[in-house]
C-alpha positions in Angstrom: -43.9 -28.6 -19.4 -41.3 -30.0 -16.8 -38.4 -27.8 -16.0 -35.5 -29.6 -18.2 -32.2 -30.3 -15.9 -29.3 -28.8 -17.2 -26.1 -31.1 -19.0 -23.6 -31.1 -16.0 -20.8 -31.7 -18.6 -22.2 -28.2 -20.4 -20.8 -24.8 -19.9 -23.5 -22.9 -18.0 -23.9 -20.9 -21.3 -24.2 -23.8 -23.0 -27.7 -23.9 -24.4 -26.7 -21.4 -27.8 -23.9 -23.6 -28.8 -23.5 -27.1 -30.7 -20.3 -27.9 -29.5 -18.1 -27.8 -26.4 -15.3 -25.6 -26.4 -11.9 -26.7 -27.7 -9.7 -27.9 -25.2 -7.3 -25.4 -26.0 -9.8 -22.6 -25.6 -10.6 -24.0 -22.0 -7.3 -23.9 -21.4 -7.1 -20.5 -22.5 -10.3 -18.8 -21.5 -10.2 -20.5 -17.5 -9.8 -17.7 -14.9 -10.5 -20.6 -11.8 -6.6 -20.7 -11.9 -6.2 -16.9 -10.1 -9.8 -16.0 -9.3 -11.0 -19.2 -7.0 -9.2 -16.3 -4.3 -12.5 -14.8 -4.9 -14.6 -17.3 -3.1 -15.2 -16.1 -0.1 -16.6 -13.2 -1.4 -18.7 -14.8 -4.3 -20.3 -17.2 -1.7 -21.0 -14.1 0.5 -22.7 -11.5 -2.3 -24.7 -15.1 -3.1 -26.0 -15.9 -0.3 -26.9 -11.9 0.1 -28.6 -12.3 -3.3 -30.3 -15.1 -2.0 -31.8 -13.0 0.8 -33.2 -10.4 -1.4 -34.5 -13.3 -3.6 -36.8 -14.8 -0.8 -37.1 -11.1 0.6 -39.1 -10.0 -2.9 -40.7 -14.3 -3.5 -38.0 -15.0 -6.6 -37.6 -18.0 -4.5 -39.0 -19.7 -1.3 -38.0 -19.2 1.9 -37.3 -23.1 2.4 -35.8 -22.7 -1.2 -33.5 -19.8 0.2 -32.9 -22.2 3.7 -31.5 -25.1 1.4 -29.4 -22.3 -0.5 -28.1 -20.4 2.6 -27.4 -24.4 4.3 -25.7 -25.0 1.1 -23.4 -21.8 0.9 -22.2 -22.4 4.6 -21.1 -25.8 3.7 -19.2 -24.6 0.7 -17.7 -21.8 3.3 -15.9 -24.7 4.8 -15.2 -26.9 2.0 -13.2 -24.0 0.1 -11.0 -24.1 2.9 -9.9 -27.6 2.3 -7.1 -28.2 -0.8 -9.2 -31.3 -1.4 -11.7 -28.9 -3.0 -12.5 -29.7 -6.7 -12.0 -26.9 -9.2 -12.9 -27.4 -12.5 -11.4 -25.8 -15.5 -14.2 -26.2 -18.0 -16.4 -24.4 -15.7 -14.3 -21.4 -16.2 -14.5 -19.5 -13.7 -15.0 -19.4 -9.4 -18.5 -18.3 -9.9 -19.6 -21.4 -11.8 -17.7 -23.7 -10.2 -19.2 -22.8 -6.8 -22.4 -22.7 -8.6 -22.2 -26.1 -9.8 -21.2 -27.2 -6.2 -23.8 -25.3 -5.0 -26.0 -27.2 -7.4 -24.7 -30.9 -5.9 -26.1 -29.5 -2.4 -29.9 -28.8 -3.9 -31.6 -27.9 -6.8 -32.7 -24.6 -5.9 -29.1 -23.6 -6.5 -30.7 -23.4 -10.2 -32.4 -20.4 -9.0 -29.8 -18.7 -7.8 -28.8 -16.8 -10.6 -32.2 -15.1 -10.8 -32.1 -11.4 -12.4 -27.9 -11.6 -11.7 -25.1 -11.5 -14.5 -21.5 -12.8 -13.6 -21.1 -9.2 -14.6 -22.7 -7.4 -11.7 -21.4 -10.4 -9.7 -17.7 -10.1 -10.3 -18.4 -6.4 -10.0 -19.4 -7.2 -6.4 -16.6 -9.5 -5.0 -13.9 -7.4 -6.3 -15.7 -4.5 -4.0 -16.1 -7.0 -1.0 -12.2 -7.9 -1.8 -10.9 -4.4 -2.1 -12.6 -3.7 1.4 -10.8 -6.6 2.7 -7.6 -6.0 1.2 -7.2 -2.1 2.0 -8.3 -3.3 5.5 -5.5 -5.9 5.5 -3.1 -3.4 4.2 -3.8 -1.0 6.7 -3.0 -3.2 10.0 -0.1 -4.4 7.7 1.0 -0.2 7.2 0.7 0.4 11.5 2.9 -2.7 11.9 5.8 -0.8 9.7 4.5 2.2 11.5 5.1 1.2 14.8 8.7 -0.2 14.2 9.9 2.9 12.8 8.4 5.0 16.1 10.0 2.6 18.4 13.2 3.1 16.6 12.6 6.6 16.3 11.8 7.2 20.0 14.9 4.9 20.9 17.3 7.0 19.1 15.0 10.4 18.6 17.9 12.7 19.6 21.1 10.9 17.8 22.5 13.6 15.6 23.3 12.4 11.6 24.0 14.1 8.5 20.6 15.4 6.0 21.5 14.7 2.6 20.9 16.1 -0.4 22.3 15.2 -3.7 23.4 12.7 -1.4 26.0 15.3 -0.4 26.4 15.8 3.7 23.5 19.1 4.2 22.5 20.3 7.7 22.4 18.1 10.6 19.1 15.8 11.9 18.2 13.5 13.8 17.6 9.9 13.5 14.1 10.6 14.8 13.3 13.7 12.6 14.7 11.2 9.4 12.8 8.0 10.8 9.6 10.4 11.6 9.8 11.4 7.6 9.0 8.2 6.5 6.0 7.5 8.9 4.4 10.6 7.7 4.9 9.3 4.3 3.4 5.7 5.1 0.6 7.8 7.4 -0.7 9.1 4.1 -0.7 5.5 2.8 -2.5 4.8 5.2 -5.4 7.6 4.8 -5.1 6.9 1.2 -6.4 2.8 1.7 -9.2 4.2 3.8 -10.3 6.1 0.8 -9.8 2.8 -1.4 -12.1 1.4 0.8 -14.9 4.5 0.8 -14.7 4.5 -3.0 -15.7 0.5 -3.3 -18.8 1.2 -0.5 -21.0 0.9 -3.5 -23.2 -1.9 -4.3 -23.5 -2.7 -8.1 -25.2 -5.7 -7.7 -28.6 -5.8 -9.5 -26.9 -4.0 -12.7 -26.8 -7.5 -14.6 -24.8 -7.8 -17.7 -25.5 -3.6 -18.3 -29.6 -3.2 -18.0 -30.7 -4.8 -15.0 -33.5 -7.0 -15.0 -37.3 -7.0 -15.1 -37.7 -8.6 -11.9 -38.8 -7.0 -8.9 -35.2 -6.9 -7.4 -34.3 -5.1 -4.3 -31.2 -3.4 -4.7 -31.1 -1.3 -1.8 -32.2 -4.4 0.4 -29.1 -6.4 -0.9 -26.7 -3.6 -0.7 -27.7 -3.7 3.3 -27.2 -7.2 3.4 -23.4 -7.3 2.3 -22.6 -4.0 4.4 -22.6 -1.8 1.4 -24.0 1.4 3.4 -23.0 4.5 5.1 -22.4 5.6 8.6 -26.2 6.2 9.2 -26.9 2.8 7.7 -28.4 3.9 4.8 -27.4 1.6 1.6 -25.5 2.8 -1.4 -26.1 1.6 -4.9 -24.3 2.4 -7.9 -26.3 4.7 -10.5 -25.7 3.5 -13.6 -25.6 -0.3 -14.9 -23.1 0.6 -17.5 -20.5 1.7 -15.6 -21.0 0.0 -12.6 -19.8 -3.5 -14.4 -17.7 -1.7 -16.8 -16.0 0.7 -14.1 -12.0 -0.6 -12.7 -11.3 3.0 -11.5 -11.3 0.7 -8.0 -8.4 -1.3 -9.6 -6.2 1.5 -10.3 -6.9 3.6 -7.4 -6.0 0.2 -5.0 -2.8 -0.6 -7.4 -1.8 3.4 -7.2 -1.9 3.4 -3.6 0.1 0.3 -3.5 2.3 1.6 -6.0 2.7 4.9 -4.1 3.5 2.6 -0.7 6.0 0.8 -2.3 7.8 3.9 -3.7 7.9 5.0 0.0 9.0 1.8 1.3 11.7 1.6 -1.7 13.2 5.5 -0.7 13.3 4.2 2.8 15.0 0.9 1.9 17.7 3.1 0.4 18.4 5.1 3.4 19.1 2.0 5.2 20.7 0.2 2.2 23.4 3.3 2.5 23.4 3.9 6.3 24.0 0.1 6.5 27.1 0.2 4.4 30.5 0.9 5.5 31.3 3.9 4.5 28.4 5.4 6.3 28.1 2.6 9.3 25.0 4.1 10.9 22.8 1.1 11.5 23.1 -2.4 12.2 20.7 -4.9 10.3 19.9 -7.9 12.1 21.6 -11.2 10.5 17.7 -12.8 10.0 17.1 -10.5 7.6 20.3 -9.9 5.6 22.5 -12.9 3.8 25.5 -13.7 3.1 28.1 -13.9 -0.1 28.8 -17.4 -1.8 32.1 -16.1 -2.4 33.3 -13.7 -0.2 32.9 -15.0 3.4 32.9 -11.6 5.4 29.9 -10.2 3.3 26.3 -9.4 5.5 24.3 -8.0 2.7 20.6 -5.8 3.0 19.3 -8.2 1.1 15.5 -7.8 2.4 15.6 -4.1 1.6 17.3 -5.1 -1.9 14.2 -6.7 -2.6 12.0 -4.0 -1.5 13.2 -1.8 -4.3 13.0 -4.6 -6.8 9.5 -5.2 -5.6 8.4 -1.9 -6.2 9.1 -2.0 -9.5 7.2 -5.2 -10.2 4.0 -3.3 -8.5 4.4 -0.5 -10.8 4.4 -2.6 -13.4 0.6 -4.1 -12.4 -0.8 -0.7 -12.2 0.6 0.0 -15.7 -0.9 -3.4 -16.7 -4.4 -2.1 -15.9 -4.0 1.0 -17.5 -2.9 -0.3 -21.1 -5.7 -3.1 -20.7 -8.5 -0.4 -19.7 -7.3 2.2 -22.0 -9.2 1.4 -25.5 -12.2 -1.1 -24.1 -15.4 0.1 -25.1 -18.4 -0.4 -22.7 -19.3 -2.3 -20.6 -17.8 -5.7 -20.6 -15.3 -7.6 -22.6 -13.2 -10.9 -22.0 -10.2 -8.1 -21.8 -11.1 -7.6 -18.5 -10.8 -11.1 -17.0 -7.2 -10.2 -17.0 -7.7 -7.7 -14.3 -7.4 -9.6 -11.4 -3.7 -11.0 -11.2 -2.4 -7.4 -11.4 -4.0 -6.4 -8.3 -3.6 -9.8 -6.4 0.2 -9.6 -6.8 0.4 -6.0 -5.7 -1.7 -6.9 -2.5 0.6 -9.9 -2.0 4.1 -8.1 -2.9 3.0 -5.4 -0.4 2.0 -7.3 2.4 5.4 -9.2 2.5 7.2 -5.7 2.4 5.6 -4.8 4.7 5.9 -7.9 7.1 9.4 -7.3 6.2 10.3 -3.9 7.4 8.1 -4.4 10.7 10.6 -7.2 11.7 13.3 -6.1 10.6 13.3 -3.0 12.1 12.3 -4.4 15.7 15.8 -6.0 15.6 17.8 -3.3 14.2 20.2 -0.3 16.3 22.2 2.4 15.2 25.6 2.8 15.7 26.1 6.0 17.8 29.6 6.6 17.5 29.4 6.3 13.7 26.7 8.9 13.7 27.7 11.7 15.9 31.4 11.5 14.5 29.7 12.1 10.7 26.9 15.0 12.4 29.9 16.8 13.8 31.1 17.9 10.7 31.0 21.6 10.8 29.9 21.7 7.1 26.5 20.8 8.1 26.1 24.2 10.3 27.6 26.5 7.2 23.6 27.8 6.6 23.4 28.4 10.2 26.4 30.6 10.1 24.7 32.1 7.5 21.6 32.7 9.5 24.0 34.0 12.0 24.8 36.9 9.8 21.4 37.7 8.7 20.2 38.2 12.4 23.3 40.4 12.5 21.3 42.6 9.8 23.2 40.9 6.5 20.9 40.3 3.6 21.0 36.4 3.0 22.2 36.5 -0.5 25.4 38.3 0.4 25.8 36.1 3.5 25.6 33.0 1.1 28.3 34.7 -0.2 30.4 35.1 2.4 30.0 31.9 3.7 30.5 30.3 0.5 34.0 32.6 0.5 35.0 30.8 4.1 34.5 27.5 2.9 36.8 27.8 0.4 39.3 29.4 2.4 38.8 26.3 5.2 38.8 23.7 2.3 42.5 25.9 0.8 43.7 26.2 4.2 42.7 22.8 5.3 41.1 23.6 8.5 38.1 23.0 9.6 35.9 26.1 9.4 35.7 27.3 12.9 39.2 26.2 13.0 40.0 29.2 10.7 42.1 32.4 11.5 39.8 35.2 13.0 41.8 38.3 10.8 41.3 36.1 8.1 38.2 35.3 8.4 37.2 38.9 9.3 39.0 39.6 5.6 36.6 38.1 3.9 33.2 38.7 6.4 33.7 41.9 8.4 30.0 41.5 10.1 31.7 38.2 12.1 31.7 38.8 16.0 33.5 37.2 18.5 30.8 34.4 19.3 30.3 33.3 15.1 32.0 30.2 16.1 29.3 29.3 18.7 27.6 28.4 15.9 28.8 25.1 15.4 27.4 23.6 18.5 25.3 20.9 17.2 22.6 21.3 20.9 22.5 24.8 19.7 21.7 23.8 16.1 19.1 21.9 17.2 17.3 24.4 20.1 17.4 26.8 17.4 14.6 24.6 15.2 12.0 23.9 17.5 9.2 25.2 15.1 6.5 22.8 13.4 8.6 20.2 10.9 12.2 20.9 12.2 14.1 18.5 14.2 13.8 20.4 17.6 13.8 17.6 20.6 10.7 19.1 21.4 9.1 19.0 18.1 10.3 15.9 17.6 8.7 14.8 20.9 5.7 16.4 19.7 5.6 14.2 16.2 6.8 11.0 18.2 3.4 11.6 21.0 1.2 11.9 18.0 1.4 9.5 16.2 2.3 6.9 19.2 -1.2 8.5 20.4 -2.3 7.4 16.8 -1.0 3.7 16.4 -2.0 3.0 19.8 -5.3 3.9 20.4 
């Protein structure tokens, strides 16, 4: 019996059904809109089936030449905006499919002993890889702005907060070198992404496999789905590998847990850009202006940081509410999967873009800084530690500390400013060198111990990680 060609005009599922779908339902049920960004993968975990196809006689090898010929054209053509896509073919998978199948009719073979399940299951692997990858060059280019800024100003005193109250003095190097560490474990957390989506699913089918004589570890080595020895990895379980998205939310949680980071650090500047602090100035190419009030220079780029961190914790908690109640393996639920994590990657990458070049142009204001780290508040704990070296229990130093600055604040002098038989009054244990204390190089050679803002600790953070994000 000949081999019947199938109706171009029919869904590729066609052959149970009597009608074609409504329009609306096309309209609807397409994903080509969002998930033709998939092409590059699909055509590369097809043309990897392909070779384990030929590699176990599915199909010929000049069958599998026509196919591979086919896929490299279609590599090029997907580039172009001319490309067709086709909203009653659903989806990118059968839209390259049926391009595939205007190339050569052994494109009908193709989809030997493969469900779009284990195949959608594949490129969203092949794109996490790619995307954590991205994200990570993306993270060192942040990464190396704020070192260059913190080297360039690693010993220019400012205030700690906390409570946004004035604290203990720092460094705009120890401040800066806090939020590299945090994007350093973004970074480390992207490499995991990409460990966890190492694993080949392809050859699961729709949940069962097949009863052809497929190859999966053979495939697996063929789309770079193995370990450091080589040796390829293959999910367990059909079920779960086209019914698992734990990939989704671990990629949308580490961009969600980026973007928190890069939205604490947008807030520093957003208030050490404003007036009444003054500490930095933001370069005019990436802050705007008022339509109103002609003097206004506005943060706008770090604005939008904060605003974009919400919308990328709103994608992770779209995932969760559409995972939470689906029963395995697959349902249509799932198609909706795919934006959520395509916005986070794009949201994130422009933050990112955005703080690398904006921080390249951007100075602090050195005056406005060491006029607001000389406040002698900032060194009340170290008096305190003064008085416990002096053999005073810290609680009662607290105390007495606590006692002279609300004499200094009644008085209205500044602490070390205040009256020695007064201040003797109150703390007896004070010597005659209690107001050395306030010397902010003092202050600072007293904290050179691992995670304080000692110049040489901070020299020692600032050689790491330059050793790091240049090597």
């Amino acid at each position: 019996m000949p081999v019947m060609a199938l109706d171009e005009k029919q869904a590729t599922w066609g052959g149970r059904f009597s009608m074609q779908p409504d329009a609306l339902m096309q309209v609807f049920g397409e994903s080509v809109s969002f998930d033709k960004r998939l092409a590059p993968y699909d055509l590369k975990g097809s043309l990897g089936h392909a070779s384990m196809l030929a590699h176990v006689g599915l199909i010929s090898e000049d069958e599998f030449i026509e196919i591979k010929n086919g896929i490299d054209e279609l590599i090029e053509e997907i580039k172009s905006p001319q490309f067709t896509w086709k909203l009653e073919l659903e989806d990118v998978h059968m839209n390259l499919e049926q391009a595939l199948r205007e190339k050569t009719k052994a494109a009908d073979k193709l989809h030997t002993g493969r469900s779009r399940n284990d195949q959608v299951a594949t490129d969203m692997r092949l794109f996490f890889k790619d995307a954590c990858f991205q994200l990570k060059i993306s993270l060192e280019g942040a990464m190396s702005s704020i070192l260059n800024l913190a080297k360039k100003y690693s010993d220019l005193p400012i205030p700690g907060y906390t409570h946004l109250q004035r604290a203990q003095p720092v460094t705009v190097g120890h401040h800066l070198l806090a939020h590299l560490e945090a994007l350093g474990r973004d970074h480390e957390r992207f490499s995991r992404v990409i460990e966890h989506a190492n694993v080949c699913p392809l050859g699961s089918g729709a949940i069962a496999g097949s009863t052809l004589p497929l190859d999966r570890e053979f495939v697996a080595k063929e789309l770079g789905f193995v370990n450091e020895d080589g040796k390829p990895l293959i999910t367990p379980n059909g079920m779960d590998a086209v019914a698992d998205r734990d990939l989704f939310l671990e990629f949308s949680m580490a961009c969600v847990t980026t973007s928190l980071h890069l939205s604490r650090m947008s807030e520093d500047i957003i208030l050490w850009n404003s007036s009444e602090f003054g500490f930095i100035n933001l370069p005019d190419s990436f802050t705007t202006g008022s339509s109103l009030m002609p003097q206004k220079k506005n943060p706008d780029s770090y604005e939008l940081i904060r605003g974009k961190t919400g919308r990328i914790i709103g994608n992770l908690q779209n995932l969760c509410v559409a995972i939470k109640g689906l029963p395995l393996t697959y349902n249509r639920d799932l198609q909706e999967d795919k934006p959520p994590v395509f916005d986070s990657l794009d949201q994130l990458s422009i933050c990112l873009a955005v703080v690398t070049e904006s921080l390249k142009a951007s100075s602090f204001n050195e005056k406005n800084c060491r006029k607001a780290a000389s406040d002698p508040l900032l060194l009340a704990t170290d008096l305190a530690d003064y008085l416990v070296e002096r053999g005073v229990p810290f609680r009662t130093a607290h105390h007495f500390i606590g006692e002279l600055v609300s004499l200094s604040e009644k008085k209205k002098v500044l602490l070390p400013n205040l009256d020695q038989e007064e201040a003797l009054k109150i703390c007896p244990h004070l010597g005659d060198d209690w107001r050395e204390v306030f010397d902010l190089s003092r202050a600072f050679k007293k904290r050179e111990k691992p995670g304080m803002p000692g110049p040489n600790e901070i020299n020692t953070r600032l050689n790491h990680w330059t050793s790091i994000l240049t090597s």
